[in-house]
N, C-alpha and C positions, 0 to 999 in steps of 0.2 A: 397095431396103430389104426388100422381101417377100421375096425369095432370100437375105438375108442371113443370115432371121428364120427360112427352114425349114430353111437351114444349122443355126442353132444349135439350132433344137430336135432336131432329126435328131441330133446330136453330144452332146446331152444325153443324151437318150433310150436310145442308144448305149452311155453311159459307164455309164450307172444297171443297163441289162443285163446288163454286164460285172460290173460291183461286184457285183451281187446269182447272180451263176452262180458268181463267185471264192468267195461267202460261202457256197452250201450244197454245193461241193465237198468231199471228204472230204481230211484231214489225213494226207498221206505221210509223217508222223515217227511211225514205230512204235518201241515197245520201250520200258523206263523209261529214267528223267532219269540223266545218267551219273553215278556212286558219287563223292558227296562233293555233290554240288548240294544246296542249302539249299530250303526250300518258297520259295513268299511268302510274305510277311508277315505275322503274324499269322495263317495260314491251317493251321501244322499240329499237329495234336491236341497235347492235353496230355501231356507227360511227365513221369516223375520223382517223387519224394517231395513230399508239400505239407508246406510252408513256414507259420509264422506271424510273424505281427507281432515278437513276443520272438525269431524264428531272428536277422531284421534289428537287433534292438538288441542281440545279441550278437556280432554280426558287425562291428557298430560300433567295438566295441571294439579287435578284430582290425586294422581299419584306417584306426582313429584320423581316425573321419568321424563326425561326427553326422546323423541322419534328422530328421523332424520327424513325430510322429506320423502323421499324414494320408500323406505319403510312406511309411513304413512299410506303411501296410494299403494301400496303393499298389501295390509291388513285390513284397509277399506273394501280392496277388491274381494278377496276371499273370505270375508267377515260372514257371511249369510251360507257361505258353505261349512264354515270352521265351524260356526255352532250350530249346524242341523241335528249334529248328534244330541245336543242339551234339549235343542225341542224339542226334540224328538220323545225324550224321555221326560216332558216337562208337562206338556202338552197334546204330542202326535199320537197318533196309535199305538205307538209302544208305550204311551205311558205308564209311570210307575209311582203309585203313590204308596209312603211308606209313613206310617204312623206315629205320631210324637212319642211313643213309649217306645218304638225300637230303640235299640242301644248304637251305638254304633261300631264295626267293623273291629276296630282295632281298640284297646286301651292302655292308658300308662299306668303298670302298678309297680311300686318299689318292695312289695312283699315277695320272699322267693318260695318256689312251689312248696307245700305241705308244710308252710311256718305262717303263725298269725301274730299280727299288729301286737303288741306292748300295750298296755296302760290300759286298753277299749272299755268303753265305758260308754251310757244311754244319757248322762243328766249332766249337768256345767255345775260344781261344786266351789262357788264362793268361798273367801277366806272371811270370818266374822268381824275383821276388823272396819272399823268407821271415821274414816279421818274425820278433822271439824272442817264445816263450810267454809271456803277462803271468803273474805272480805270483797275480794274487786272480780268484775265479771272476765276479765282477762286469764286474772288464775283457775276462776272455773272454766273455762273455755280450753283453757291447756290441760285440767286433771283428766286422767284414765277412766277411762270406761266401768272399772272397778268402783271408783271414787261415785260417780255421777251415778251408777246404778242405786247405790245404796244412798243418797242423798234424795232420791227421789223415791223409794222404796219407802224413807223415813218420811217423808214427807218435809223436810227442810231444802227444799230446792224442787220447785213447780217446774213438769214438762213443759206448762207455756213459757217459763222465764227462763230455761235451759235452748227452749228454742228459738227465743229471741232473741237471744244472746249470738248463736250463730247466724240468724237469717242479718244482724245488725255486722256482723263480720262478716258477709258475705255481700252488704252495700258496700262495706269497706274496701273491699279490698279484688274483689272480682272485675272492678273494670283496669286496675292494675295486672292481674292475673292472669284473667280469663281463662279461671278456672272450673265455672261453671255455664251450662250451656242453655237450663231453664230452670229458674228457682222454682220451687212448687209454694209459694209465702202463704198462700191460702191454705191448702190441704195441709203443711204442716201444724201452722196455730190448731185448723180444726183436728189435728188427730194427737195434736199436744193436748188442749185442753179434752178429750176423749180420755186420754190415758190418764191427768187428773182425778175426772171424775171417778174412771174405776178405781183406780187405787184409792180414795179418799170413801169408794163404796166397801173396802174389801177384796176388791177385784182384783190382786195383782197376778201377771201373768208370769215376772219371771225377768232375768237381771235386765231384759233388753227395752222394757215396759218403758215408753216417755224417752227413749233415747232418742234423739236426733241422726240423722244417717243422711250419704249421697250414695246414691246409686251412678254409675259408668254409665254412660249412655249409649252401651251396646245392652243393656237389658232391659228389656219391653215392659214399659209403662201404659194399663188401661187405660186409655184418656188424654194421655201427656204425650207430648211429642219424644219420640227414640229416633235421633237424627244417626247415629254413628259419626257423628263429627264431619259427614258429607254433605257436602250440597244438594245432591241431588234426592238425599231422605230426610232433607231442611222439615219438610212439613209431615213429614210421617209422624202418622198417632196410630197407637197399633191398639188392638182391640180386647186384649188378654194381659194378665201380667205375667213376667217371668217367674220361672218356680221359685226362686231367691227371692224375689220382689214380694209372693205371693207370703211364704216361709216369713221374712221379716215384720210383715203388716199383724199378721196373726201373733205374733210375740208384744206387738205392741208398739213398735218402733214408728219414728217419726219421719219420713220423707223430707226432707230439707230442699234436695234438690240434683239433678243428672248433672256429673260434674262431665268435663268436657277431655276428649280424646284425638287423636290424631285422625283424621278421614279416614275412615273403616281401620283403628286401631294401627295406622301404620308407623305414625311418629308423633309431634307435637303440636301439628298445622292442621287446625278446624276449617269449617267457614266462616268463624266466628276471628278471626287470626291463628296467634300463636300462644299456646298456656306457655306461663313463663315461672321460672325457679322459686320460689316466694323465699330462697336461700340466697338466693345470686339472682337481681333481678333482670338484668342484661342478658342471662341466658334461659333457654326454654327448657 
């Protein structure tokens, strides 16, 4: 029992030497935290504009949340600690800038490992069929995309008279709607009658050639305002176009105009009002 006992003090004794020579060794991680790593918590200085109680009740509004006073003076207070980390990695020294080509983190694929897509295919294969021109611009206004490709392909139906046919539906009916957010009436006539001419050169690019289109106004228009349906990106003109945007223009398609979304895609409520059902016009 006595040999057991100076065993284990011996092995205590031991282990507490060790812990305490591990703890005033000096720390072999030199150099700073690598660019993008966040502080802890709550540990790094204040950043940023201060904020008050009213920034939060107007921001309420934006997205269609209510605070409750005490919350308010709440988030105000800690606002410039809460987002140190974002500066931080926005702006601060750890900044981290990360290039339009990276992919992102995670993605959604519905293929399962070691099985490929069905049907894959590089080219969009048309059926040969030609309906006739409808009579009234109504009914070309309602044909498919199918229809209207090859009406314009033939040359019996002009990209300008296809596009004014919607930009004249779009006087109609968007201040009942408010379904769009900035017509583009100029650049579309001029890239209608563009798509004319090539096709009438020989030039045809392919079924989307003189079609009319709206783009969402979450996707970045050169020149044109991309509001996200917020207030506060009312006058945003962004300086690039989106890959989508970019992809369309090149096919030959017509910009009509940025049709309109909820305040940063959240519901139906712009700052433009509320887009409403063109099915049910009472509801949004």
């Amino acid at each position: 029992m006595a040999k057991s006992r100076r065993q284990f003090l011996s092995r205590v004794s031991a282990g507490l030497m060790a812990f305490a020579a591990a703890c005033r060794k000096p720390s072999t991680t030199t150099g700073a935290a690598p660019a993008g790593t966040p502080p802890a918590f709550g540990a790094a200085p204040e950043v940023g504009p201060p904020v008050s109680d009213s920034t939060f009740a107007e921001a309420e509004k934006l997205v269609q949340f209510e605070m409750s006073p005490a919350d308010r003076t709440m988030a105000a207070g800690n606002w410039r600690k809460s987002m140190a980390p974002l500066y931080e990695r926005r702006a601060g020294p750890k900044k981290l800038s990360l290039d339009a080509s990276v992919s992102p983190a995670t993605q959604w694929n519905p293929i399962l490992p070691g099985q490929k897509a069905a049907g894959a295919r590089d080219r969009f294969v048309r059926t040969e069929s030609e309906p006739g021109l409808p009579a009234t611009d109504e009914d070309i206004a309602f044909a498919p995309v199918t229809h209207l490709s090859r009406w314009i392909e033939s040359r019996k139906l002009t990209s300008e008279r296809l596009t004014s046919i919607y930009l004249a539906r779009l006087d109609r009916f968007n201040p009942k709607l408010r379904c769009a957010i900035t017509v583009t009436r100029d650049l579309a006539l001029s890239q209608a009658r563009q798509a004319d001419h090539e096709i009438a050169a020989g030039q045809y690019r392919g079924p989307l050639h003189g079609i009319p289109w709206g783009g969402k106004d979450l996707l970045d228009t050169a020149g044109i305002a991309t509001t996200y349906g917020a207030e506060p990106y009312r006058n945003r003109v962004p300086t690039q176009d989106a890959a989508v945007v970019t992809r369309l223009r090149e096919a030959g398609a017509v910009l009509v105009a940025k049709l309109s979304l909820g305040a940063l895609a959240l519901n139906d409520v712009w700052f433009g009002g509320q887009t409403m059902n063109p099915w049910l016009i009472e509801e949004g």
